[in-house]
C-alpha positions as CSV (number, residue, x, y, z in Angstrom):
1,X,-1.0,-3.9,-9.4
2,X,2.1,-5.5,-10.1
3,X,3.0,-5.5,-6.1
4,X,0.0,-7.2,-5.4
5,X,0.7,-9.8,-8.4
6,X,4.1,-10.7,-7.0
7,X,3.1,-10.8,-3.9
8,X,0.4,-13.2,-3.9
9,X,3.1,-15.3,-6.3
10,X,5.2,-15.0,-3.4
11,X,2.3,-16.5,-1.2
12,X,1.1,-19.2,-3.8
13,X,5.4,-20.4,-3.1
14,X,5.0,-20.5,0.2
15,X,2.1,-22.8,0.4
16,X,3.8,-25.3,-2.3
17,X,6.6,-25.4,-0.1
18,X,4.7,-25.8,2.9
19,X,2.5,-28.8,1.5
20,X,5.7,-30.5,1.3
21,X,6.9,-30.9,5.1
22,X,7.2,-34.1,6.7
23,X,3.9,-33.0,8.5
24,X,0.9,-31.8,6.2
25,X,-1.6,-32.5,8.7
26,X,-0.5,-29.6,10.6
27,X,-1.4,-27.4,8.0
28,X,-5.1,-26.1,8.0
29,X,-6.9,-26.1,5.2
30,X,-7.2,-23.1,3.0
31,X,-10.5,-21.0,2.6
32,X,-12.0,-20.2,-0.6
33,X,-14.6,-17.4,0.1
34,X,-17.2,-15.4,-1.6
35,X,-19.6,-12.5,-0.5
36,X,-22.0,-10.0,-0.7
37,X,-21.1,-6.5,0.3
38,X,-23.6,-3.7,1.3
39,X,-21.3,-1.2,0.6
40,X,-21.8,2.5,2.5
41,X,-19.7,5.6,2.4
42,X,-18.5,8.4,5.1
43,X,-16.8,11.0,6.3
44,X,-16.5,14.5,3.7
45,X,-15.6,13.1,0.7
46,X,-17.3,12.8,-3.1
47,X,-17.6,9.1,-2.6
48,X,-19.5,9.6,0.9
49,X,-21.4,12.9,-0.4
50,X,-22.3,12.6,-3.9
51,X,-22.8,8.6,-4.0
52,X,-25.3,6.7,-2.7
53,X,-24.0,2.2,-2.1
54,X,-26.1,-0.4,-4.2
55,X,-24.5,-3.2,-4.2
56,X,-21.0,-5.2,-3.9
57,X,-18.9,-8.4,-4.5
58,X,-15.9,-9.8,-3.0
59,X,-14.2,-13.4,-3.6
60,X,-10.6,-14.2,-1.5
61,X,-8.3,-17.1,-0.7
62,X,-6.1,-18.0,1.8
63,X,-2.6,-18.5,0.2
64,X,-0.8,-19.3,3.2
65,X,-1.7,-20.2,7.4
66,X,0.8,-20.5,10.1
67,X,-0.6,-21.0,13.3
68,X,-3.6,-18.8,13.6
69,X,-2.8,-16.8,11.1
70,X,-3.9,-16.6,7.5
71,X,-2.4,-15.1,4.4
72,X,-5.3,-13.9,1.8
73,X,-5.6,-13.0,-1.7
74,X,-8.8,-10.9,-2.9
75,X,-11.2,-9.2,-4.8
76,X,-14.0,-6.7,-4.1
77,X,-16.2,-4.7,-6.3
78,X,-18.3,-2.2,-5.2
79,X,-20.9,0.0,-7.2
80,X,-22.6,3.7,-6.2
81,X,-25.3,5.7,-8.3
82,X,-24.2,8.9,-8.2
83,X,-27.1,11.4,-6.3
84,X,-25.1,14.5,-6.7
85,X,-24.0,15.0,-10.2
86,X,-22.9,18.8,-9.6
87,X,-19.6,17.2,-7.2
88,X,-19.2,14.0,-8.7
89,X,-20.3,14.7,-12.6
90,X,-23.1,14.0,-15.0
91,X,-22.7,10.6,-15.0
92,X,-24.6,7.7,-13.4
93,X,-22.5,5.1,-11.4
94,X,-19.3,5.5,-9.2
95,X,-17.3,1.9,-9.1
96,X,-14.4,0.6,-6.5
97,X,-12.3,-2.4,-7.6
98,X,-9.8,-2.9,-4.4
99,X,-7.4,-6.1,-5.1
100,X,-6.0,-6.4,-1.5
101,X,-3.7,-9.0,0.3
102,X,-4.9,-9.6,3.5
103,X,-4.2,-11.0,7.1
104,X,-6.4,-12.7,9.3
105,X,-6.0,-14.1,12.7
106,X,-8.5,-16.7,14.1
107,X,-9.9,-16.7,17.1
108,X,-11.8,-19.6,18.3
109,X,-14.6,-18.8,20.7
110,X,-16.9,-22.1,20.4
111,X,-16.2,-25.3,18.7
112,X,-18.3,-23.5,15.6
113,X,-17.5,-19.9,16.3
114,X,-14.5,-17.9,15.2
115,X,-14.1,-14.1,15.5
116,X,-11.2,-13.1,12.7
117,X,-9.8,-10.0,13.2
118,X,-8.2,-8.8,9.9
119,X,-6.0,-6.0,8.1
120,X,-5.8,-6.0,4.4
121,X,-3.7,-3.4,1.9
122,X,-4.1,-3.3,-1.7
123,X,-4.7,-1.6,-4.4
124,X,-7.9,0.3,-5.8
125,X,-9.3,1.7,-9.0
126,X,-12.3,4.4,-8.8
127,X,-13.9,4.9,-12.5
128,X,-17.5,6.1,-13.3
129,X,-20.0,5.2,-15.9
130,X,-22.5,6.5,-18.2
131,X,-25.0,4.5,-20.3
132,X,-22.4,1.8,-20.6
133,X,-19.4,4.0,-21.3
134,X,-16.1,4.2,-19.0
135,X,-14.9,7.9,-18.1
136,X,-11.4,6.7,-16.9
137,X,-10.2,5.2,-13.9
138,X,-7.9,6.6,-10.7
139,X,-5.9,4.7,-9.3
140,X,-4.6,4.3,-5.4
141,X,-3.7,2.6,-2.3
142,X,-6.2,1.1,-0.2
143,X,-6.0,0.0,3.8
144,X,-8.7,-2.2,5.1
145,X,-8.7,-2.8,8.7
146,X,-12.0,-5.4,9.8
147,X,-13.5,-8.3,11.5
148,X,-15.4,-11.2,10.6
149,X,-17.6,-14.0,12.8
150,X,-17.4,-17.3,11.3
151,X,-20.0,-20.3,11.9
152,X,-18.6,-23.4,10.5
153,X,-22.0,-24.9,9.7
154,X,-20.0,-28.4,8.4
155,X,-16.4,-29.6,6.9
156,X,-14.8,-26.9,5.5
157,X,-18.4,-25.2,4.6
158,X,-18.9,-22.1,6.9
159,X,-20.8,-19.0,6.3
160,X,-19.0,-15.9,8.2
161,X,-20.6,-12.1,7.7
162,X,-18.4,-9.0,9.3
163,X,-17.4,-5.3,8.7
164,X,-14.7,-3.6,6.9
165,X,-13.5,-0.2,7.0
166,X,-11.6,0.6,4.0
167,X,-9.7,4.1,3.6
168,X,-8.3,5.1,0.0
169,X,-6.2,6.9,-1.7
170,X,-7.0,7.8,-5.0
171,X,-4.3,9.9,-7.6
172,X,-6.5,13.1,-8.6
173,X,-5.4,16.0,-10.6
174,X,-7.2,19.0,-8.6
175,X,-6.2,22.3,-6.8
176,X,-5.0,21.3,-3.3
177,X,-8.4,22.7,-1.4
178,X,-10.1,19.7,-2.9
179,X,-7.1,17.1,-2.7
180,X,-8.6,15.6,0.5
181,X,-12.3,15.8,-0.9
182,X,-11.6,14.1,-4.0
183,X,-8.4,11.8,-2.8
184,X,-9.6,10.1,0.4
185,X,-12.1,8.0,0.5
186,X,-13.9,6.6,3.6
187,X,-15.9,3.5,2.5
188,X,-17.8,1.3,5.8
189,X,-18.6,-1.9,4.1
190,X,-21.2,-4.7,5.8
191,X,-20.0,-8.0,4.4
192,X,-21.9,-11.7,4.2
193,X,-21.2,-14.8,2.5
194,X,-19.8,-18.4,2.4
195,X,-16.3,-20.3,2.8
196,X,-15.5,-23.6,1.3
Protein backbone atom coordinates (compact mmCIF):
# COMPACT_ATOMS: atom_id res chain seq x y z
CA UNK A 1 0.00 0.00 0.00
CA UNK A 2 2.57 2.32 0.87
CA UNK A 3 4.55 1.48 -2.58
CA UNK A 4 1.64 2.36 -4.46
CA UNK A 5 1.20 5.74 -2.32
CA UNK A 6 4.66 6.85 -3.10
CA UNK A 7 4.58 5.98 -6.22
CA UNK A 8 1.69 7.79 -7.53
CA UNK A 9 3.42 10.83 -5.29
CA UNK A 10 6.23 10.26 -7.48
CA UNK A 11 3.88 10.58 -10.60
CA UNK A 12 1.71 13.54 -9.25
CA UNK A 13 5.83 15.37 -9.28
CA UNK A 14 6.33 14.53 -12.41
CA UNK A 15 3.32 16.13 -14.00
CA UNK A 16 3.91 19.42 -11.82
CA UNK A 17 7.12 19.56 -13.27
CA UNK A 18 6.14 18.77 -16.55
CA UNK A 19 3.22 21.61 -16.67
CA UNK A 20 6.07 23.83 -16.24
CA UNK A 21 8.19 23.52 -19.57
CA UNK A 22 8.57 26.17 -21.96
CA UNK A 23 5.99 24.06 -24.06
CA UNK A 24 2.68 22.96 -22.29
CA UNK A 25 0.81 22.49 -25.34
CA UNK A 26 2.72 19.49 -26.02
CA UNK A 27 1.49 17.83 -23.18
CA UNK A 28 -1.92 15.89 -23.63
CA UNK A 29 -4.40 16.24 -21.43
CA UNK A 30 -4.92 13.95 -18.60
CA UNK A 31 -7.91 11.43 -18.36
CA UNK A 32 -10.08 11.14 -15.42
CA UNK A 33 -12.05 7.85 -15.86
CA UNK A 34 -14.76 5.89 -14.30
CA UNK A 35 -16.35 2.35 -14.99
CA UNK A 36 -18.48 -0.40 -14.67
CA UNK A 37 -16.85 -3.76 -14.32
CA UNK A 38 -18.69 -7.22 -15.06
CA UNK A 39 -16.31 -8.96 -13.12
CA UNK A 40 -15.89 -13.00 -13.92
CA UNK A 41 -13.45 -15.55 -12.45
CA UNK A 42 -11.30 -18.66 -13.83
CA UNK A 43 -9.06 -21.08 -13.78
CA UNK A 44 -9.05 -23.67 -10.36
CA UNK A 45 -9.10 -21.45 -7.69
CA UNK A 46 -11.80 -20.47 -4.67
CA UNK A 47 -12.43 -17.19 -6.25
CA UNK A 48 -13.21 -18.89 -9.78
CA UNK A 49 -15.01 -22.07 -8.04
CA UNK A 50 -16.87 -21.05 -5.14
CA UNK A 51 -17.87 -17.39 -6.35
CA UNK A 52 -20.13 -16.33 -8.66
CA UNK A 53 -19.28 -11.98 -10.23
CA UNK A 54 -22.09 -9.41 -9.51
CA UNK A 55 -20.95 -6.42 -9.98
CA UNK A 56 -17.82 -3.91 -10.02
CA UNK A 57 -16.34 -0.42 -9.98
CA UNK A 58 -13.26 1.16 -11.04
CA UNK A 59 -12.20 5.00 -11.18
CA UNK A 60 -8.32 6.01 -12.55
CA UNK A 61 -6.21 8.97 -13.57
CA UNK A 62 -3.56 9.60 -15.76
CA UNK A 63 -0.75 11.19 -13.61
CA UNK A 64 1.74 11.55 -16.19
CA UNK A 65 1.89 11.17 -20.58
CA UNK A 66 4.99 11.18 -22.60
CA UNK A 67 4.42 10.63 -26.00
CA UNK A 68 1.98 7.87 -26.36
CA UNK A 69 2.23 6.76 -23.23
CA UNK A 70 0.28 7.29 -20.06
CA UNK A 71 1.05 6.94 -16.46
CA UNK A 72 -2.30 5.85 -14.27
CA UNK A 73 -3.42 5.89 -10.88
CA UNK A 74 -6.50 3.58 -9.92
CA UNK A 75 -9.16 1.93 -8.12
CA UNK A 76 -11.28 -1.14 -8.69
CA UNK A 77 -13.75 -2.92 -6.57
CA UNK A 78 -15.12 -5.99 -7.36
CA UNK A 79 -17.95 -8.09 -5.45
CA UNK A 80 -18.87 -12.11 -5.62
CA UNK A 81 -21.69 -14.03 -3.73
CA UNK A 82 -20.32 -16.83 -2.66
CA UNK A 83 -22.22 -20.23 -4.37
CA UNK A 84 -20.04 -22.74 -2.63
CA UNK A 85 -19.92 -22.12 1.03
CA UNK A 86 -18.24 -25.68 1.81
CA UNK A 87 -14.64 -24.08 -0.13
CA UNK A 88 -15.07 -20.65 0.48
CA UNK A 89 -17.03 -20.48 3.98
CA UNK A 90 -20.41 -19.81 5.42
CA UNK A 91 -20.49 -16.48 4.56
CA UNK A 92 -22.20 -14.50 1.77
CA UNK A 93 -20.00 -12.13 -0.38
CA UNK A 94 -16.23 -12.46 -1.63
CA UNK A 95 -14.74 -8.64 -2.33
CA UNK A 96 -11.47 -7.53 -4.41
CA UNK A 97 -10.16 -4.05 -3.82
CA UNK A 98 -6.91 -3.84 -6.36
CA UNK A 99 -5.22 -0.16 -6.11
CA UNK A 100 -2.89 -0.57 -9.22
CA UNK A 101 -0.59 1.93 -11.10
CA UNK A 102 -0.94 1.43 -14.61
CA UNK A 103 0.51 2.04 -18.17
CA UNK A 104 -1.19 2.60 -21.23
CA UNK A 105 -0.04 3.17 -24.68
CA UNK A 106 -2.33 4.83 -27.27
CA UNK A 107 -2.87 3.82 -30.42
CA UNK A 108 -4.77 5.88 -32.77
CA UNK A 109 -6.59 3.94 -35.38
CA UNK A 110 -9.35 6.71 -36.64
CA UNK A 111 -9.53 10.36 -35.84
CA UNK A 112 -12.08 8.97 -32.90
CA UNK A 113 -10.73 5.55 -32.32
CA UNK A 114 -7.90 4.52 -29.98
CA UNK A 115 -6.97 0.93 -29.10
CA UNK A 116 -4.89 1.17 -25.58
CA UNK A 117 -3.00 -1.58 -24.80
CA UNK A 118 -2.21 -1.59 -20.98
CA UNK A 119 -0.32 -3.36 -18.06
CA UNK A 120 -1.08 -2.41 -14.58
CA UNK A 121 0.58 -3.81 -10.96
CA UNK A 122 -0.83 -3.08 -7.68
CA UNK A 123 -1.86 -4.10 -4.80
CA UNK A 124 -5.13 -6.16 -3.67
CA UNK A 125 -7.16 -6.99 -0.58
CA UNK A 126 -9.67 -10.16 -0.70
CA UNK A 127 -12.09 -9.99 2.47
CA UNK A 128 -15.59 -11.62 2.77
CA UNK A 129 -18.78 -10.56 4.39
CA UNK A 130 -21.63 -11.74 6.33
CA UNK A 131 -24.91 -9.77 7.16
CA UNK A 132 -22.73 -6.63 7.18
CA UNK A 133 -19.82 -7.99 9.22
CA UNK A 134 -16.05 -8.16 7.87
CA UNK A 135 -14.20 -11.65 8.34
CA UNK A 136 -10.70 -10.12 7.68
CA UNK A 137 -8.88 -9.26 4.73
CA UNK A 138 -5.67 -10.93 2.66
CA UNK A 139 -3.65 -9.08 1.27
CA UNK A 140 -1.36 -9.43 -2.15
CA UNK A 141 0.13 -8.38 -5.30
CA UNK A 142 -1.89 -8.00 -8.27
CA UNK A 143 -0.71 -7.98 -12.31
CA UNK A 144 -3.25 -6.72 -14.73
CA UNK A 145 -2.31 -7.05 -18.24
CA UNK A 146 -5.48 -5.51 -20.78
CA UNK A 147 -6.83 -3.41 -23.52
CA UNK A 148 -9.22 -0.82 -23.96
CA UNK A 149 -11.08 0.80 -27.32
CA UNK A 150 -11.67 4.43 -26.88
CA UNK A 151 -14.32 6.62 -28.92
CA UNK A 152 -13.77 10.11 -28.20
CA UNK A 153 -17.43 11.15 -28.64
CA UNK A 154 -16.33 15.14 -28.01
CA UNK A 155 -13.46 17.39 -26.17
CA UNK A 156 -11.90 15.46 -23.69
CA UNK A 157 -15.40 13.35 -23.20
CA UNK A 158 -14.92 9.70 -24.58
CA UNK A 159 -16.51 6.57 -23.54
CA UNK A 160 -13.91 3.56 -23.97
CA UNK A 161 -15.06 -0.26 -22.72
CA UNK A 162 -12.15 -3.13 -22.81
CA UNK A 163 -10.95 -6.35 -20.91
CA UNK A 164 -8.59 -7.02 -18.14
CA UNK A 165 -7.01 -9.95 -17.01
CA UNK A 166 -5.94 -9.61 -13.58
CA UNK A 167 -3.86 -12.49 -11.69
CA UNK A 168 -3.38 -12.23 -7.79
CA UNK A 169 -1.52 -13.17 -5.20
CA UNK A 170 -3.08 -13.31 -2.05
CA UNK A 171 -1.03 -14.15 1.59
CA UNK A 172 -2.96 -17.34 2.98
CA UNK A 173 -2.10 -19.42 5.89
CA UNK A 174 -2.93 -23.07 4.50
CA UNK A 175 -1.10 -26.45 4.01
CA UNK A 176 0.91 -26.18 0.80
CA UNK A 177 -1.67 -28.58 -1.30
CA UNK A 178 -4.01 -25.75 -1.20
CA UNK A 179 -1.47 -22.80 -1.50
CA UNK A 180 -2.27 -22.41 -5.20
CA UNK A 181 -6.11 -22.95 -4.67
CA UNK A 182 -6.45 -20.38 -2.16
CA UNK A 183 -3.38 -17.95 -3.17
CA UNK A 184 -3.84 -17.36 -6.91
CA UNK A 185 -6.49 -15.87 -8.21
CA UNK A 186 -7.52 -15.63 -11.93
CA UNK A 187 -10.16 -12.84 -12.29
CA UNK A 188 -11.30 -11.93 -16.41
CA UNK A 189 -12.92 -8.67 -15.96
CA UNK A 190 -15.30 -6.95 -18.99
CA UNK A 191 -14.92 -3.16 -18.34
CA UNK A 192 -17.20 -0.01 -19.62
CA UNK A 193 -17.37 3.53 -18.88
CA UNK A 194 -16.53 7.19 -19.52
CA UNK A 195 -13.29 9.54 -19.63
CA UNK A 196 -13.30 13.23 -19.03
Amino acid sequence: MKSIFYLSLFFISLQLSAQTTEKPERIPAAYFRIYYVLPGAVGDNVLSKANKGILGLGAAVTLVTLNRFHFIAGYEFTKYEITNRSLAGNLEHTYVNNFYAEVLYKIPVTTTIDVDPKLAIGQIAVGQRNEGKSYGRQYGVSLTPGIMIDYKAFGNFRLFAGINYCLSFPKTNTNNEYKSFFGTLQQVNLIAGIKL
